[in-house]
matplotlib code that plots the C-alpha trace (Angstrom):
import matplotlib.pyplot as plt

x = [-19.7, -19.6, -21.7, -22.8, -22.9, -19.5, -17.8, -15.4, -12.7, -13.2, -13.3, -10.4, -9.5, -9.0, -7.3, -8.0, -4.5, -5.1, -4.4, -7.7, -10.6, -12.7, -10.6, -10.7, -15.0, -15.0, -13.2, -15.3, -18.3, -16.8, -15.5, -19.2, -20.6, -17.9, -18.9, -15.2, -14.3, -14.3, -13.4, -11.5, -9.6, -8.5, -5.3, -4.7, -0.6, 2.0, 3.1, -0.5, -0.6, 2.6, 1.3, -2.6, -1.3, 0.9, -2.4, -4.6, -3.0, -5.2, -4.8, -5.3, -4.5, -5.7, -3.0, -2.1, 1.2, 2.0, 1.1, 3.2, 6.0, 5.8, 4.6, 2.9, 5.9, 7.9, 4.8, 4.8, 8.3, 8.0, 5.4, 7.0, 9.1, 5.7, 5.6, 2.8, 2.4, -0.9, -1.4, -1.3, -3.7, -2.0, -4.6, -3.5, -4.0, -0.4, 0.5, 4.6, 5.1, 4.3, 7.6, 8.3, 5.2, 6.9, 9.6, 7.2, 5.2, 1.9, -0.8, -2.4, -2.4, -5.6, -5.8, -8.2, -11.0, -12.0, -15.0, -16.2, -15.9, -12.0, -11.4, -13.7, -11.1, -8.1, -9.4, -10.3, -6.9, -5.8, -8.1, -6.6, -3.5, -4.5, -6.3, -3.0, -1.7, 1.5, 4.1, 3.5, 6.8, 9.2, 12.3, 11.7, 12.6, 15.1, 13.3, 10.2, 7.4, 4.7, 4.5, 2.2, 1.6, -0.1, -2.9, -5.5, -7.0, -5.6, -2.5, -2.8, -1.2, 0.8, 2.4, 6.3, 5.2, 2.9, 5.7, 7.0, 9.2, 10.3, 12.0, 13.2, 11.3, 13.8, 12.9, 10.7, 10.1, 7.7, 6.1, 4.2, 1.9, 0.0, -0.9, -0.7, 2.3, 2.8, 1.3, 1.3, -2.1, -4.2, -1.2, -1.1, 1.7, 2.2, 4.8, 7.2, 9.2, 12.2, 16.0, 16.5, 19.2, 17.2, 14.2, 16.6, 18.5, 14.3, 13.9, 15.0, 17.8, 16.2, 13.1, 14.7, 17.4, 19.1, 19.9, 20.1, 20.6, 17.3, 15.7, 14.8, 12.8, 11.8, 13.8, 10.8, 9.0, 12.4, 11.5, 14.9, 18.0, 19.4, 22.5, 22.2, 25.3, 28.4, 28.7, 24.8, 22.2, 19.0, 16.6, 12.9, 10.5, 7.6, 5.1, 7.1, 8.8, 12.8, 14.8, 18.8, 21.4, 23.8, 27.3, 28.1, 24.7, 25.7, 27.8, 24.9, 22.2, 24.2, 24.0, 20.0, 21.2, 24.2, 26.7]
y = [-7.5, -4.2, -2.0, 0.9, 3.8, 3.3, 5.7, 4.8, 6.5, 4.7, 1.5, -1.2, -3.4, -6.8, -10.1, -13.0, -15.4, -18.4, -22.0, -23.1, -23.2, -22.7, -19.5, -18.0, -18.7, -17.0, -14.3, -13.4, -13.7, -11.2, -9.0, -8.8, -6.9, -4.5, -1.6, -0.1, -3.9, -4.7, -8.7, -8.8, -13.0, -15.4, -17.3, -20.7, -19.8, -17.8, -18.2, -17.5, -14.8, -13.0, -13.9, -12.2, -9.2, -8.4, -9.0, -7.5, -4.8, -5.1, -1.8, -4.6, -8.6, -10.0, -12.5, -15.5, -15.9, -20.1, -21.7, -24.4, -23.4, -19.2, -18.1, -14.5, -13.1, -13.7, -12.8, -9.3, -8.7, -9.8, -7.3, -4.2, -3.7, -3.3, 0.7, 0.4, -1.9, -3.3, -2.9, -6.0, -6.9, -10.2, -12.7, -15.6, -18.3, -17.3, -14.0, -15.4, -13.5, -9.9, -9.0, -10.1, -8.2, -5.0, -5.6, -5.2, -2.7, -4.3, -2.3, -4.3, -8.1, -9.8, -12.9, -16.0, -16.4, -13.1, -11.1, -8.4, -5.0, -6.4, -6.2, -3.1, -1.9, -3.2, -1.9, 1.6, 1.5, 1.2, 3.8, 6.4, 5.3, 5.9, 9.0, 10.4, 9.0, 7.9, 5.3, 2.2, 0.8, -0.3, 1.2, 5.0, 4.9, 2.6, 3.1, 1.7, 3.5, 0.9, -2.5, -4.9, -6.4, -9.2, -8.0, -10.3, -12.5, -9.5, -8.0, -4.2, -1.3, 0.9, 3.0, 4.6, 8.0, 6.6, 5.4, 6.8, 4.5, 1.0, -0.9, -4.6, -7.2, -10.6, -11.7, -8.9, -5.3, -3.5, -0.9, 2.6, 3.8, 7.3, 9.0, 12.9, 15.0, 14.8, 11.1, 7.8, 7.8, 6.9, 4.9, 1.6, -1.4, -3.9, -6.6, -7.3, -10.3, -8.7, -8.1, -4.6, -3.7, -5.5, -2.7, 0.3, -1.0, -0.2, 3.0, 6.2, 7.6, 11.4, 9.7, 7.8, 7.4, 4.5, 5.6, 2.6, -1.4, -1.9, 1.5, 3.3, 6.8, 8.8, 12.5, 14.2, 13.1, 13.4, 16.9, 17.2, 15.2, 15.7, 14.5, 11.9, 12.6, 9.7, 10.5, 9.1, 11.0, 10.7, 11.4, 13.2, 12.3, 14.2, 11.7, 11.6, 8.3, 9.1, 6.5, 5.8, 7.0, 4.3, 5.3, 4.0, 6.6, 9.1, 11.2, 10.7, 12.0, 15.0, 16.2, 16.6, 19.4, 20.8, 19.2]
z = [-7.7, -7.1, -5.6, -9.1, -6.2, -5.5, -7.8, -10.6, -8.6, -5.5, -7.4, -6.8, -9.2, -6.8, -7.3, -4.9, -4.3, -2.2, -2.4, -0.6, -3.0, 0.1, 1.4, -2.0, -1.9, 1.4, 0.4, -3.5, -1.1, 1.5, -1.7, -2.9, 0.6, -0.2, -2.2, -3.0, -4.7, -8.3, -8.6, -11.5, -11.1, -8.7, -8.5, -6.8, -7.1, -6.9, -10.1, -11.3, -9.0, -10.9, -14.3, -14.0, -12.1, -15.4, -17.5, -15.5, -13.5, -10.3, -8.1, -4.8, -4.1, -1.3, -0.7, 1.1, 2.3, 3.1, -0.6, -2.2, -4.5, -4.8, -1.4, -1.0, 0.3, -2.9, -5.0, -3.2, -4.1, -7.4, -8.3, -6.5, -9.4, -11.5, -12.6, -10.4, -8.0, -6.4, -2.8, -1.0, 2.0, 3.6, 4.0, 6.5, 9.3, 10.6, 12.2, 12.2, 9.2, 9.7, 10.6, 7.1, 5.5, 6.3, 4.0, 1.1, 2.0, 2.7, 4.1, 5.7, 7.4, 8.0, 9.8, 8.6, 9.2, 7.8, 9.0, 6.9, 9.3, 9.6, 6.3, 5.5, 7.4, 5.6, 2.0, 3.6, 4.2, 0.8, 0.0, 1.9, 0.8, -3.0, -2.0, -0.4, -3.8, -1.0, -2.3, -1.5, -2.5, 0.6, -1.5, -0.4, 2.6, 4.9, 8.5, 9.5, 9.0, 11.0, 12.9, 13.5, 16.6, 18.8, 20.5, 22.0, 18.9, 16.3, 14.7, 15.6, 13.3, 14.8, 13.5, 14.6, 14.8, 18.0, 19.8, 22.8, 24.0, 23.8, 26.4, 26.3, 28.1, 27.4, 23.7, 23.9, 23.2, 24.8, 23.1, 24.6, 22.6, 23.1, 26.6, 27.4, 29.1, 32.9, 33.2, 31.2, 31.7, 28.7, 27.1, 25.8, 25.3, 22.8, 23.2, 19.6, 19.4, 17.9, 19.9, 20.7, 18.5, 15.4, 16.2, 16.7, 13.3, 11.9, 13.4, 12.1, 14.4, 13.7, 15.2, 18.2, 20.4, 22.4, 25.9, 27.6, 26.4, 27.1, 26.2, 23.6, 23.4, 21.1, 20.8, 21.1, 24.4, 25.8, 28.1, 29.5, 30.9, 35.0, 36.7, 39.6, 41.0, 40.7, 36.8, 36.2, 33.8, 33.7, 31.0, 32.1, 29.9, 28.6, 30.2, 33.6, 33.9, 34.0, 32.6, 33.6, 30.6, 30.2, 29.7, 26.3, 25.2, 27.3, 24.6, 22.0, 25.0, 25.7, 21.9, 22.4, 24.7, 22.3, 24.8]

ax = plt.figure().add_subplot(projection="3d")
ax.plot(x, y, z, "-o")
ax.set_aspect("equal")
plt.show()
């Protein structure tokens, strides 16, 4: 199923979990273009799922998330507390649930129906991932390290590093992504459907700061801070846009300056 020039090293051991006999066909014929792959089961459960992992020890699952009695979520969680747990690539008809997939550490969330560049990309993820030989277990750190978000017909990866600000948009959060200094030209925005103070609960607070109830920046593209006049602050950031401190951050703003 493998391609032989792929090297040994490179090679993933992969289990299939899906409840549709036809999703889990699609996917072993998919698994057979890709060169890195080495099929090793499939599972039509979560229970099945748990139980082959243990015997088998895959170093991947490609994994659906809504099956009848043990969904993919559980089955993720369940097999974090392996010594060493399989990466999971989400494999779904629903993009509801990546706010969920965070929570165990998947790296990656494909949606159905699967085209083979998409998830060439997902398992060259994985590969960097076991090149960097990084953790993929959720438990090392509290704060959010990526999100996925709506974009067009796609869930986009981005991660919080790339994040220059966030600013609330009703149920929404608007996020801005990339851009140079002096202009917000060149950026890009996602909308999340998450409250404010549920993303700034993610986010780590040495990363980001609330200065507003419906902003928040991160420290670093913050370029300097200015008083209006009347008691009001302003912060100047890096990109240009200034964006009105509210008085309940104002104490927490000043301490970027050693005030």
């Amino acid at each position: 199923m493998a391609n032989d020039t792929a090297s040994a090293s490179s090679q993933l051991k992969t289990l299939i979990v899906d409840d549709e006999p036809l999703a889990i066909e699609r996917l072993q014929l998919l698994c057979a273009r890709q060169e890195h792959i080495n099929l090793v089961g499939t599972a039509s459960d979560g229970e099945a799922a748990v139980r082959l992992a243990h015997q088998l020890k895959p170093d991947l699952l490609l994994l659906d998330i809504a099956m009848p009695g043990m969904d993919g979520l559980e089955v993720a969680k369940q097999l974090a507390d392996l010594e060493t747990p399989p990466a999971i690539i989400f494999v779904t008809a629903f993009d509801k649930f990546a706010v969920e997939a965070f929570g165990v550490a998947a790296i990656d969330y494909v949606l159905k129906p699967v085209e083979t560049e998409r998830l060439s990309i997902a398992i060259s993820r994985v590969l960097e991932r076991k090149t960097d030989q990084a953790p993929i277990s959720a438990e090392d750190s509290p704060w959010a390290e990526e999100f996925w978000v709506p974009y067009k017909s796609e869930l986009r990866r981005i991660a919080a590093s790339e994040i220059n600000r966030i600013e609330a948009e009703r149920d929404y959060m608007r996020l801005h992504v990339g851009g140079a200094e002096g202009s917000e030209q060149g950026a890009t925005s996602y909308l999340l459907h998450q409250t404010i103070t549920g993303l700034e609960g993610r986010l780590n607070p040495e990363h980001f700061i609330r200065l507003h109830r419906s902003h928040l920046v991160r420290r670093d593209w913050i370029g300097g801070l200015r008083h209006d006049g009347g008691g009001i602050w302003i912060a100047c950031l890096k990109c240009g846009t200034e964006i009105r401190i509210g008085r309940t951050h104002l104490a927490e703003a000043k301490k970027l300056a050693g005030r």
